[in-house]
Wavefront OBJ file of the C-alpha trace (Angstrom):
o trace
v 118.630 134.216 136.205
v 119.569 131.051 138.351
v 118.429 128.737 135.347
v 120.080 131.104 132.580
v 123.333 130.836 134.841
v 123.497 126.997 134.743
v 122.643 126.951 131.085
v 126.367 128.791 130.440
v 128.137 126.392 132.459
v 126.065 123.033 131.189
v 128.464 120.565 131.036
v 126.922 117.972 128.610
v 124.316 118.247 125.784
v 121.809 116.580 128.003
v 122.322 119.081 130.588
v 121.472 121.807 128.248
v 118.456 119.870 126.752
v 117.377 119.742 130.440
v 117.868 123.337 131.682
v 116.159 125.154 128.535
v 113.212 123.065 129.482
v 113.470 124.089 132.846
v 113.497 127.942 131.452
v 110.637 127.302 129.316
v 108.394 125.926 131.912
v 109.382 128.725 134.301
v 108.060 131.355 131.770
v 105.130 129.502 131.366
v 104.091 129.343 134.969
v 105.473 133.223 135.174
v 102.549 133.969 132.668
v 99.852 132.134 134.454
v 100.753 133.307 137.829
v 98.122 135.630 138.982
v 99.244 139.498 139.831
v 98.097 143.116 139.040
v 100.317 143.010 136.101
v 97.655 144.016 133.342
v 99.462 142.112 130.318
v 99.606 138.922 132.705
v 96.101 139.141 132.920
v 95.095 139.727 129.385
v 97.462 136.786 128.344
v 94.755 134.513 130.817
v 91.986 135.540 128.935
v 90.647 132.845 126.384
v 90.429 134.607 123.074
v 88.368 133.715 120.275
v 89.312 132.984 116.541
v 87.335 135.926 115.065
v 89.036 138.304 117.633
v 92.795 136.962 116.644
v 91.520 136.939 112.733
v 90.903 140.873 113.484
v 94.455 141.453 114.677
v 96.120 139.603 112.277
v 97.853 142.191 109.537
v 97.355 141.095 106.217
v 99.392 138.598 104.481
v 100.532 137.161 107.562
v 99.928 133.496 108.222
v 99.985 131.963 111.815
v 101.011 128.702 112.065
v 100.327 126.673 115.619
v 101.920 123.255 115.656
v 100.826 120.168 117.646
v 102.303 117.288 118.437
v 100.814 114.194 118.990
v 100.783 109.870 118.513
v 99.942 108.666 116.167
v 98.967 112.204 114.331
v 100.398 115.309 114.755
v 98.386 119.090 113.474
v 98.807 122.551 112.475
v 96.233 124.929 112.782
v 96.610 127.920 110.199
v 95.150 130.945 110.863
v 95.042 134.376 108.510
v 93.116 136.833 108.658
v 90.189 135.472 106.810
v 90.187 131.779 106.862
v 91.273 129.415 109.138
v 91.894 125.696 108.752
v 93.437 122.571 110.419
v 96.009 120.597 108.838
v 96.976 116.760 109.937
v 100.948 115.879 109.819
v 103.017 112.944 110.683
v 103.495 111.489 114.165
v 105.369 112.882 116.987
v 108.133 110.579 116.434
v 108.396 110.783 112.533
v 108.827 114.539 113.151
v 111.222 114.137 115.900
v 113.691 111.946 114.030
v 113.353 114.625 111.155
v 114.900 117.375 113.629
v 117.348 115.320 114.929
v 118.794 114.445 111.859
v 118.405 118.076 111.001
v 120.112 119.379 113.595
v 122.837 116.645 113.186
v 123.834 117.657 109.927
v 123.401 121.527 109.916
v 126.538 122.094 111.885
v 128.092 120.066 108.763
v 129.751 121.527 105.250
v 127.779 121.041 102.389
v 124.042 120.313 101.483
v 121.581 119.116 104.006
v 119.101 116.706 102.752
v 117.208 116.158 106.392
v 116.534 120.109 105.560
v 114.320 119.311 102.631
v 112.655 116.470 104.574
v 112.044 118.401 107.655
v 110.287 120.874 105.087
v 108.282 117.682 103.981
v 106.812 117.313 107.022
v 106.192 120.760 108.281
v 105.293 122.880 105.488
v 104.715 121.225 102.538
v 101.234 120.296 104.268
v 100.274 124.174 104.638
v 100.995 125.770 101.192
v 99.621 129.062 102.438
v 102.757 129.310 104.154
v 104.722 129.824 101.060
v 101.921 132.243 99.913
v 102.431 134.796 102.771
v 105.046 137.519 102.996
v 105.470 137.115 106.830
v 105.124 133.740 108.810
v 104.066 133.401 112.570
v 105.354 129.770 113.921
v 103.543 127.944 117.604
v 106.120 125.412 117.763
v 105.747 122.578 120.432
v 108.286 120.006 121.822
v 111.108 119.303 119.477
v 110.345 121.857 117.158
v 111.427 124.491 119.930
v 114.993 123.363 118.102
v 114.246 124.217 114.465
v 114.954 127.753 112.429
v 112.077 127.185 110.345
v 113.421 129.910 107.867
v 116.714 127.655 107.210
v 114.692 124.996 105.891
v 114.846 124.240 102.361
v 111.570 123.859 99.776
v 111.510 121.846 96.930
v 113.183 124.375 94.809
v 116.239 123.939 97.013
v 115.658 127.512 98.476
v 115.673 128.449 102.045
v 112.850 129.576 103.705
v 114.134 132.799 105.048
v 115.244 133.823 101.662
v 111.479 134.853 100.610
v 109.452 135.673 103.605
v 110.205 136.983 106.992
v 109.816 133.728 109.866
v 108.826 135.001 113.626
v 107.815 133.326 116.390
v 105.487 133.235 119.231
v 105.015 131.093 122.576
v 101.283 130.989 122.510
v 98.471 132.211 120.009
v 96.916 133.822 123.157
v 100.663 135.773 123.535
v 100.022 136.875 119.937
v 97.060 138.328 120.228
v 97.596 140.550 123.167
v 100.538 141.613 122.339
v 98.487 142.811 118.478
v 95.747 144.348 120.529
v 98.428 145.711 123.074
v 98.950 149.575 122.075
v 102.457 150.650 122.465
v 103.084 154.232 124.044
v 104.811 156.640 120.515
v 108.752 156.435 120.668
v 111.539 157.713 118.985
v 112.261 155.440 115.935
v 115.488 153.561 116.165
v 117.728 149.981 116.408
v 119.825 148.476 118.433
v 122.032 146.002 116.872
v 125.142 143.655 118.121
v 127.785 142.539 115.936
v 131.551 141.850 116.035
v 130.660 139.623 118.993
v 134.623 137.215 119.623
v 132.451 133.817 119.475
v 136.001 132.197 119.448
v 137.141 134.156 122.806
v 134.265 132.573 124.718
v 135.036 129.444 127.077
v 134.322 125.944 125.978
v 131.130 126.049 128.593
v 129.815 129.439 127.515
v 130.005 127.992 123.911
v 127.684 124.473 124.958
v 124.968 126.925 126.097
v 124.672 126.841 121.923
v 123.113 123.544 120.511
v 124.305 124.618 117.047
v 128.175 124.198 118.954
v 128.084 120.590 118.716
v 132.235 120.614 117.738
v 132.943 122.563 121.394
v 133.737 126.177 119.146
v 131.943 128.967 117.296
v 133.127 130.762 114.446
v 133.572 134.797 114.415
v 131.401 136.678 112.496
v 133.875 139.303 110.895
v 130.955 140.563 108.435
v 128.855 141.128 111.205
v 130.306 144.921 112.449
v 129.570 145.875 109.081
v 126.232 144.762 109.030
v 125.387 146.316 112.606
l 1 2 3 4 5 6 7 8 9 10 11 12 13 14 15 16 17 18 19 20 21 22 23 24 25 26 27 28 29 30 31 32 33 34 35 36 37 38 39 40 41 42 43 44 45 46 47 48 49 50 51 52 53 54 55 56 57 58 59 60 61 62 63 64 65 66 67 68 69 70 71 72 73 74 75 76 77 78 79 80 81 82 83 84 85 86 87 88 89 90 91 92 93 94 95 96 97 98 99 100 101 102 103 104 105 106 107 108 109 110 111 112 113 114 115 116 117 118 119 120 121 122 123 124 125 126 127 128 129 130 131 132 133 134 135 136 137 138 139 140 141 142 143 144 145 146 147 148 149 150 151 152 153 154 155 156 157 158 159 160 161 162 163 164 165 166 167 168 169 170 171 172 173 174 175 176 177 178 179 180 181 182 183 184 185 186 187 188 189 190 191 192 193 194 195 196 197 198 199 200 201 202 203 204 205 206 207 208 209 210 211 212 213 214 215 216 217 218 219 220 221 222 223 224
């Protein structure tokens, strides 16, 4: 709560860099921590590629990304193959999201979109086979909304398959094998939030805010 706290009163973009990292690597070490907690200590337990095959749901396609010098992977999994893919370096990808994330907040077309795409899922055409699309991402990639990259029909990801993500591939499979007590059916859904009422602080908290403001949503209380 302490970290979340200083995230909404960040006062640079380096500050906010430096505080989600500091959230991220508290969850992680919340997770490992030992304790009677029986998810914690399922989510410690090493499982094995034909036990995460088994609770994948068909037509889903997991993709775990790793980042490295001078080569970088992705290891795809579905349920009934399994392969690993070499990318570009750390770097090479890094410069891709920065320029990304540079120009999304900007009017018009975004080539860097297309490139990112180059580098990330070009490689792994089952992606683009599968109706639903798990994403590991590591280090920079934490940044990127996979589905609003841009293939090279010029059409967004998101538009033809549903993008989630996961921390872990461990955290994906116990939460498949994890059976959820029977509940009423239902939704909860936000919208008509005043983005434009919030304070310049509250607003850096957002890396997409690189102008200082956020822009209501006024279709967004209709959607909800």
């Amino acid at each position: 709560a302490r970290l979340r706290l200083n995230l909404a009163t960040a006062g640079t973009r380096a500050d906010v860099e430096a505080i989600r990292a500091q959230i991220l690597e508290t969850e992680q070490r919340r997770l490992a921590s030992p304790g009677v907690n029986a998810r914690r200590t399922a989510l410690r337990h090493r499982t094995s590629l034909n036990e995460f095959q088994r609770n994948l749901r068909p037509g889903t396609t997991v993709l775990e990304y790793v980042l490295g010098h001078p080569t970088s992977f992705c290891l795809v999994v579905q349920k009934s193959a399994a392969r690993v893919v070499r990318l570009s370096s750390h770097n090479e990808i890094g410069q891709g999201v920065q320029a990304f994330l540079k120009a999304i907040g900007q009017p018009g077309s975004n080539p860097s979109s297309r490139e990112l795409h180059r580098l990330l899922l070009d490689p792994v055409p089952e992606a683009a086979q599968s109706r639903t699309v798990v994403v590991v991402r590591d280090g920079p990639l934490y940044s990127v909304p996979f589905d609003a990259l841009t293939n090279a029909r010029g059409r967004l990801v998101g538009l033809d398959r549903t993008i989630t993500y996961a921390p872990s591939a461990t955290v994906l499979a116990t939460l498949g094998s994890t059976q959820s007590p029977a509940s009423a059916s239902g939704v909860f859904a936000v919208g008509g939030v005043p983005y434009s009422q919030l304070s310049s602080t509250r607003v850096k908290a957002f890396r997409s805010a690189s102008n200082g403001s956020l822009a209501n949503l006024p279709g967004s209380t209709d959607e909800a």
